[in-house]
C-alpha positions in Angstrom: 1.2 -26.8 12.7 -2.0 -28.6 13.9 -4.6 -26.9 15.1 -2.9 -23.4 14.1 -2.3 -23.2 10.5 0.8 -23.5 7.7 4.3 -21.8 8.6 6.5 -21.1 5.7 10.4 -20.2 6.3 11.6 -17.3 3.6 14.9 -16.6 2.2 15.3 -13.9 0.0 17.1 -11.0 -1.5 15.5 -7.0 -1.9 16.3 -4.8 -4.2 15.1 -1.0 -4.4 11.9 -0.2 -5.6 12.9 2.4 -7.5 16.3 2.1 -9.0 16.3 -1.8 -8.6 19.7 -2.0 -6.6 20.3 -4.8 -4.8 19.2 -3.8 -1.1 19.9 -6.6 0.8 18.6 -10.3 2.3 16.2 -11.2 4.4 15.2 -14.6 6.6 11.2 -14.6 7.3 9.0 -16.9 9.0 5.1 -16.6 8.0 2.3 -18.5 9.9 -1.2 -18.2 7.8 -3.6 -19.2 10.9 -6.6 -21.4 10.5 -8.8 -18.7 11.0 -9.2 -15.7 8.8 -6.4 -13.1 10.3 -3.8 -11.5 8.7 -0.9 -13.3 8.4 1.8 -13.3 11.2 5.3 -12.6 10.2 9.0 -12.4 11.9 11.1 -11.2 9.7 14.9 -10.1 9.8 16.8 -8.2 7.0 20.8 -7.1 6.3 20.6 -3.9 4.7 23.1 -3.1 1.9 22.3 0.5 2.6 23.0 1.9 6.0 19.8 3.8 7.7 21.6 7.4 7.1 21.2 7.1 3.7 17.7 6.0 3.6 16.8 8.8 6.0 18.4 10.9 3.4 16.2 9.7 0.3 12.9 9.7 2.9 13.6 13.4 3.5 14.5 13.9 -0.3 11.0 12.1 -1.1 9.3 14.6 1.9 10.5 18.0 0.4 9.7 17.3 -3.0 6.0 16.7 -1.9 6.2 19.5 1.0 7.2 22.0 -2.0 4.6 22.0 -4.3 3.2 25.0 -4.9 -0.4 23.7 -4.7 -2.0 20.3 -3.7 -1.2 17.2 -5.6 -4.4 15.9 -7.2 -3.4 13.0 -10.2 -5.8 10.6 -11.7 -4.7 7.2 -13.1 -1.2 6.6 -12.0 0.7 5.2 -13.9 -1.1 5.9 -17.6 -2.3 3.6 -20.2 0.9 3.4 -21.3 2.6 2.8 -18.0 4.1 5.5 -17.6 4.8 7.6 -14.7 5.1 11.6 -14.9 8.5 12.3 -12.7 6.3 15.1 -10.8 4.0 12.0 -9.6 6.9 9.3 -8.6 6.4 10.4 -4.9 2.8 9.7 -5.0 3.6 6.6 -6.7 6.5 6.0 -3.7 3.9 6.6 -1.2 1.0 4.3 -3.0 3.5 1.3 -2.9 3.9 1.7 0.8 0.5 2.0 2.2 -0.9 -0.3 -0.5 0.8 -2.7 0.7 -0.6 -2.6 4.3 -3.5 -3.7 2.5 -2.2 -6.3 0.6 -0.6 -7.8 3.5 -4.1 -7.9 5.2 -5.7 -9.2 2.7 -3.3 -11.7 1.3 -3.7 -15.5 2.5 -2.1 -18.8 0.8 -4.3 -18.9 -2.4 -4.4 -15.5 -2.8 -2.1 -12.4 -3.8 -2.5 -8.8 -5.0 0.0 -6.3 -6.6 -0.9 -2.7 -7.2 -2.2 -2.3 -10.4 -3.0 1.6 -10.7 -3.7 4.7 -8.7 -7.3 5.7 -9.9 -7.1 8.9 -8.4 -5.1 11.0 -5.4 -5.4 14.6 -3.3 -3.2 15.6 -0.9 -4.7 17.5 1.8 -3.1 20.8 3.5 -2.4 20.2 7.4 -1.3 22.7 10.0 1.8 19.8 11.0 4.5 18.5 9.4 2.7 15.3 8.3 1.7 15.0 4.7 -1.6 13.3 4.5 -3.2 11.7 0.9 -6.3 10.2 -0.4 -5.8 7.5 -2.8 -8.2 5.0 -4.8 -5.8 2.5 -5.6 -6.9 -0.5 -7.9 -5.7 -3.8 -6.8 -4.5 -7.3 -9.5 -5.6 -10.1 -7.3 -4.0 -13.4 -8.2 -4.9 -16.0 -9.4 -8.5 -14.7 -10.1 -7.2 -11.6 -12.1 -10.0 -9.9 -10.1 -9.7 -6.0 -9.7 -10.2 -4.9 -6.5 -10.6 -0.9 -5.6 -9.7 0.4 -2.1 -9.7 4.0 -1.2 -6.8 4.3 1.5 -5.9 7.4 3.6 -1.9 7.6 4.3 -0.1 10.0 6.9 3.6 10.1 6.6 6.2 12.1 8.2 9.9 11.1 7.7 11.0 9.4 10.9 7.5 7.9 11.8 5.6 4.9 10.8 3.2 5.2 7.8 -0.3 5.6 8.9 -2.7 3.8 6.3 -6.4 3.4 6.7 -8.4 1.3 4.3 -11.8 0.7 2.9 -12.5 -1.9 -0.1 -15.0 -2.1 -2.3 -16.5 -5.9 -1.8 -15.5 -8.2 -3.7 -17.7 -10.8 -6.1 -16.6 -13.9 -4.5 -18.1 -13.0 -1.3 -16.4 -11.4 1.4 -18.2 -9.1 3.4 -16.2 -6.4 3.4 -18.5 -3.5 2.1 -21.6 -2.1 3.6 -23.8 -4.7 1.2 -23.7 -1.5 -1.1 -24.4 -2.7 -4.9 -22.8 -1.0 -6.7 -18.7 0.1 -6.5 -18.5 2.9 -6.7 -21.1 4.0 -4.3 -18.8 2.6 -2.0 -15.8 5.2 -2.1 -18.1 8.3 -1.3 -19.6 6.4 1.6 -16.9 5.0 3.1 -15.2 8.4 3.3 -17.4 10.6 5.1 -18.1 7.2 7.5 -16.3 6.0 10.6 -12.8 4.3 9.0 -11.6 8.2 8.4 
């Protein structure tokens, strides 16, 4: 679209994350504009599963966090091996969703990102209903096989949107996304006690 950018028109099928059932298919339109902005999407899905049911496995998710007998604190998610400890797939759950907030943001035509690993999480005790994490997540970025970390905040409640706040560490092909910091991970620290939380 002169003067705007490229549209793309999407069809394509889901399937749950977690179990890999087929969860329905979807008709998208995605406009990456000229200038650097997100991209902006319309998108309309048929669900295989009716919205009962997926309230039902939110609240499922929701009590197995809200009944732990302590915090959740977990570092490198999933392990060497890829593995993910059964106590932890809610973290996991959780990761995917707000990480890919970010991924959204970031993502443009040349350039993709799937979640590579949870460095490190901690849940944090609130006087609501809301649960509320700290994640460093580590992001594959394609096609430059790049790493990139992000410490992310996430507020969830079953019912409401997921609330996701971001900070990446800047990348080495120059976008000025840190603070001009050198080194990574004097980043993460920082950007926690600063303004975006």
């Amino acid at each position: 679209i002169p003067e705007s950018g490229h549209k793309y028109y999407l069809q394509f099928s889901t399937e749950d994350y977690r179990t890999g059932e087929d969860a329905g298919n979807c008709l998208a339109t995605v406009l990456y504009p000229k200038k650097k902005s997100p991209p902006v999407v319309t998108i309309k899905c048929s669900h295989t599963k009716d919205q009962k049911e997926i309230q039902e496995e939110d609240n499922r998710l929701y009590q197995r966090i809200r009944h732990q007998s302590k915090p959740i604190t977990a570092n490198n998610i999933p392990d060497s091996y890829g593995n993910i400890e059964p106590a932890l797939e809610p973290v996991w759950a959780l990761a995917v969703a707000g990480s890919s907030s970010i991924m959204w943001e970031k993502s443009t035509e040349t350039l993709g990102y799937f979640l590579a690993q949870v460095k490190s999480v901690r849940q944090w005790i609130r006087k609501d209903d809301f649960t509320e994490f700290d994640y460093t997540v580590l992001l594959h970025e394609i096609p430059t096989q790049e790493i990139i970390s992000c410490h992310m905040r996430l507020t969830w409640l079953p019912g409401h949107p997921l609330k996701v706040k971001h900070f990446c560490a800047a990348e080495s092909h120059g976008v000025d996304e840190g603070s001009g910091a050198e080194s990574g991970s004097a980043v993460g620290p920082s950007a926690e006690k600063g303004a975006n939380f």
